[in-house]
C-alpha positions in Angstrom: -92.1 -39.6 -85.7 -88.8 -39.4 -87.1 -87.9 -43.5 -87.4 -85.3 -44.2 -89.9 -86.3 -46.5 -92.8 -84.2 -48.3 -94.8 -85.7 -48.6 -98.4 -83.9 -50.8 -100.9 -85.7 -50.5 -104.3 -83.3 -50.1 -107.9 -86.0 -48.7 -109.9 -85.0 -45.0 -109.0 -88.3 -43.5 -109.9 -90.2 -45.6 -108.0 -87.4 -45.6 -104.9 -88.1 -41.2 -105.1 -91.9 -41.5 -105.0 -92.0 -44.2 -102.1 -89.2 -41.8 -100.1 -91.2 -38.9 -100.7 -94.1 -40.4 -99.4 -92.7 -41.7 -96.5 -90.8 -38.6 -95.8 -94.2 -36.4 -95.8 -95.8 -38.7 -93.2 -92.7 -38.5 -91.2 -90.1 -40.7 -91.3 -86.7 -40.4 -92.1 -85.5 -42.5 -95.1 -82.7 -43.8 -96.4 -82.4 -45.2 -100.2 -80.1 -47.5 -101.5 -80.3 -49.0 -105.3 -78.2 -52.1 -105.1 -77.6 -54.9 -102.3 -74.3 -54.2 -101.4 -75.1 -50.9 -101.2 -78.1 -51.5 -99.1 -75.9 -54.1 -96.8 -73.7 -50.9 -95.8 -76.5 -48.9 -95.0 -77.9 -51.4 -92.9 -74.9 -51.3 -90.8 -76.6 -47.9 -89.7 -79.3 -50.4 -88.1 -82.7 -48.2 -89.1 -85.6 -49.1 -87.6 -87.1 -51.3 -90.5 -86.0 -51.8 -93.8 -88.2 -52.2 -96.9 -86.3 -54.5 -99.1 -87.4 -55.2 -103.0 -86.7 -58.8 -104.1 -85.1 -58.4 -107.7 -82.0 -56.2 -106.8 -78.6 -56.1 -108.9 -75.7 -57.3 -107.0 -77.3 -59.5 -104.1 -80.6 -60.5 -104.2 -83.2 -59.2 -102.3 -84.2 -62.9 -100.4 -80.4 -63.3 -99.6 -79.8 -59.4 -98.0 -82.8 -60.4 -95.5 -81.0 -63.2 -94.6 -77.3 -61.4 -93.8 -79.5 -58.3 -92.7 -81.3 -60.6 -90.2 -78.0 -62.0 -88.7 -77.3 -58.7 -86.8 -80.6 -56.7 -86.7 -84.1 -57.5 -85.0 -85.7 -54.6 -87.3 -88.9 -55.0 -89.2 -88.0 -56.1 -93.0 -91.3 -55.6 -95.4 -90.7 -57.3 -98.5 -91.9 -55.7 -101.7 -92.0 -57.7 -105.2 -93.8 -57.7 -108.8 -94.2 -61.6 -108.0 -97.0 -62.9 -106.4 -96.6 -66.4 -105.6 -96.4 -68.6 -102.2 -92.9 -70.0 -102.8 -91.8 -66.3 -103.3 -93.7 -65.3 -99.6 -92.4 -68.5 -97.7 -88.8 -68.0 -98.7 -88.9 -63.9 -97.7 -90.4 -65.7 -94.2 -88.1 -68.1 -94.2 -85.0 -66.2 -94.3 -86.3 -63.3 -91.5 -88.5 -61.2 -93.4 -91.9 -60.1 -91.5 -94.2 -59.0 -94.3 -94.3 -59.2 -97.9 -96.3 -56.5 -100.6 -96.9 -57.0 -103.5 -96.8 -54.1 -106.6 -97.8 -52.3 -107.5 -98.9 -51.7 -103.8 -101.4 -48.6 -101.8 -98.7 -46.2 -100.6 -101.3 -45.3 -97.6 -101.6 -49.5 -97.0 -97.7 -49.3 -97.0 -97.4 -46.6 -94.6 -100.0 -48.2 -92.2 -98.2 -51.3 -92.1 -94.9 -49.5 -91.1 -96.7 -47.8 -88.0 -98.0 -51.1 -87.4 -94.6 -53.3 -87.2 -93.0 -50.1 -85.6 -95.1 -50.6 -82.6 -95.0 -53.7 -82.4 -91.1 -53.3 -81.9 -90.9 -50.9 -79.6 -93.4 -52.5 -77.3 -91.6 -56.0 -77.5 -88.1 -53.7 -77.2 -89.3 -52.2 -74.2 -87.5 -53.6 -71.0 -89.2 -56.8 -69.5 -88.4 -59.5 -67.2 -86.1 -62.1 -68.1 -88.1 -65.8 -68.2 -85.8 -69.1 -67.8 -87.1 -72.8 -68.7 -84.5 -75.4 -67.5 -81.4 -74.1 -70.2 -83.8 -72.0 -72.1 -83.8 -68.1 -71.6 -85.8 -65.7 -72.5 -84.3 -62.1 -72.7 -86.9 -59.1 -73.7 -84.6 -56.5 -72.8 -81.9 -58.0 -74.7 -83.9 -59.4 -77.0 -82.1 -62.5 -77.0 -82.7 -66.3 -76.5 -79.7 -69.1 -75.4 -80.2 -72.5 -75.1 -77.2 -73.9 -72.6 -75.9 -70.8 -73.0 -75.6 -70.9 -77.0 -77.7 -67.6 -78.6 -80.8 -68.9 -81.1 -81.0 -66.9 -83.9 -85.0 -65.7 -84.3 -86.3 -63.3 -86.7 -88.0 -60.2 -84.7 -91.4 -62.2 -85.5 -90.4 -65.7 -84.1 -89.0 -63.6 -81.0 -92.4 -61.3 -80.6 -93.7 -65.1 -81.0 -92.1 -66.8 -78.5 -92.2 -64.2 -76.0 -95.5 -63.8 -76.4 -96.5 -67.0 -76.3 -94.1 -68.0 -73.3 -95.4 -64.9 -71.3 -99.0 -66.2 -71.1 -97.7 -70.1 -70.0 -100.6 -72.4 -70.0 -103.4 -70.0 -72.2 -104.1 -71.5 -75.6 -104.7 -69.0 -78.3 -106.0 -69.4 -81.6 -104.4 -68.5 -85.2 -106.6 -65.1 -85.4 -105.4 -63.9 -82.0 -101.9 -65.1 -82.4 -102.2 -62.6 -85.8 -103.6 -60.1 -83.7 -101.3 -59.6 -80.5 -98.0 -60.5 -82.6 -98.7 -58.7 -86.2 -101.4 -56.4 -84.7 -103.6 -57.1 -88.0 -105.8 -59.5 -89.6 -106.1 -58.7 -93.1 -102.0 -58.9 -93.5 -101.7 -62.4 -92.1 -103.0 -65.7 -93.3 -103.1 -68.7 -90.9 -100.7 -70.7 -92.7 -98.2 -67.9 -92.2 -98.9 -68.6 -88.6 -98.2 -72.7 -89.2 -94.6 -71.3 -90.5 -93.3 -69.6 -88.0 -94.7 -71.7 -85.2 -92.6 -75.0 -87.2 -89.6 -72.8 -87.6 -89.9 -71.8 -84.0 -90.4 -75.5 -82.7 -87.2 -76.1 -85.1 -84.7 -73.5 -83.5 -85.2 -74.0 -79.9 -84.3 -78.1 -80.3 -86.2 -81.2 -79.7 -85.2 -80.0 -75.9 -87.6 -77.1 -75.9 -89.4 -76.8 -79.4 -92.0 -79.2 -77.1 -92.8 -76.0 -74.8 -95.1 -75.0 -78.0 -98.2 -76.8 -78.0 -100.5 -77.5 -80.7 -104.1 -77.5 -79.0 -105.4 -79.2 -82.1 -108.8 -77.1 -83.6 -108.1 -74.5 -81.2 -105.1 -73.1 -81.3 -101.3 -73.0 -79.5 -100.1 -72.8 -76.0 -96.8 -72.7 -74.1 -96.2 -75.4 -71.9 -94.0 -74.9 -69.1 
């Protein structure tokens, strides 16, 4: 498989038995203990990072936010906390999944394979889609409004492309889950709500109106 993953965990024992892991299902990993140190390496841009929340030097919640201002790779959170405010501000700031520990190594390497294909389907080459001064840019992966790049998370992108690429079809949460996180039992329906009011919230009052809320069904892109 060899895709490069970028784990950011301090606790050194537990970093070694994660990389190990990974390494004998086939990925190449990179460790880093600290964020600084893990803001370096990122500068390497691996394929997806898993990023632990308590970290010395920057926190974990803050180095998915400067990590998400120059890479569209998966971030997987991992944390001893458990709570929604914890979950909604990893989302918030870019990051597209969040574990809790002590976690299933096998549940943790499934979810990589997962988010990995989603990437390189959605970073395959595709045609470029334009709404008055919105564009849509697969191959680029990149969206301007008047010309002016939006900053999405990989997630709001896969979103929005998704969404905009099937115009006029309403889908519910559960499919939304399934074509854009490719799993049901990782994603609640209120993590859907999220990212479809952060989406809404980056393209403008000009365009944030292309997503539809179909209310008890689902969402739809209105053209």
């Amino acid at each position: 498989m060899s895709e490069t993953i970028l784990l950011v965990e301090d606790d050194r024992d537990l970093s070694d038995v994660v990389a190990a892991y990974l390494k004998n299902e086939g990925f190449a990993v990179t460790q880093a203990y600290t964020g600084g140190e893990a803001l370096e390496r990122a500068k390497q841009l691996p394929r997806l990072v898993l990023l632990d929340i308590m970290l010395p030097e920057i926190g974990g919640i803050e180095l998915c936010r400067r990590i998400r201002e120059s890479s569209h790779a998966p971030i997987i959170m991992l944390s001893a906390k458990n709570t929604d405010m914890d979950k909604l501000l990893s989302l918030g700031m870019g990051a597209d999944d969040y574990m809790t520990k002590p976690f299933s190594l096998p549940e943790l390497a499934g979810r990589i394979r997962a988010h990995l294909r989603r990437y390189t389907v959605y970073d395959k080459e595709r045609e470029t889609r334009q709404y008055g001064s919105l564009t849509i840019d697969p191959k680029a992966y990149a969206v301007t409004v008047d010309g002016r790049p939006v900053s999405l998370t990989s997630k709001e992108f896969h979103l929005l492309d998704f969404l905009s690429s099937h115009a006029g079809q309403v889908f519910t949460k559960s499919q939304l889950m399934d074509e854009v996180w490719g799993y049901n039992e990782y994603v609640d329906e209120n993590t859907i709500a999220v990212y479809i009011g952060r989406l809404r919230e980056k393209l403008t009052k000009t365009h944030g109106g292309h997503v539809k809320t179909v209310w008890g069904v689902g969402y739809k892109w209105d053209e």
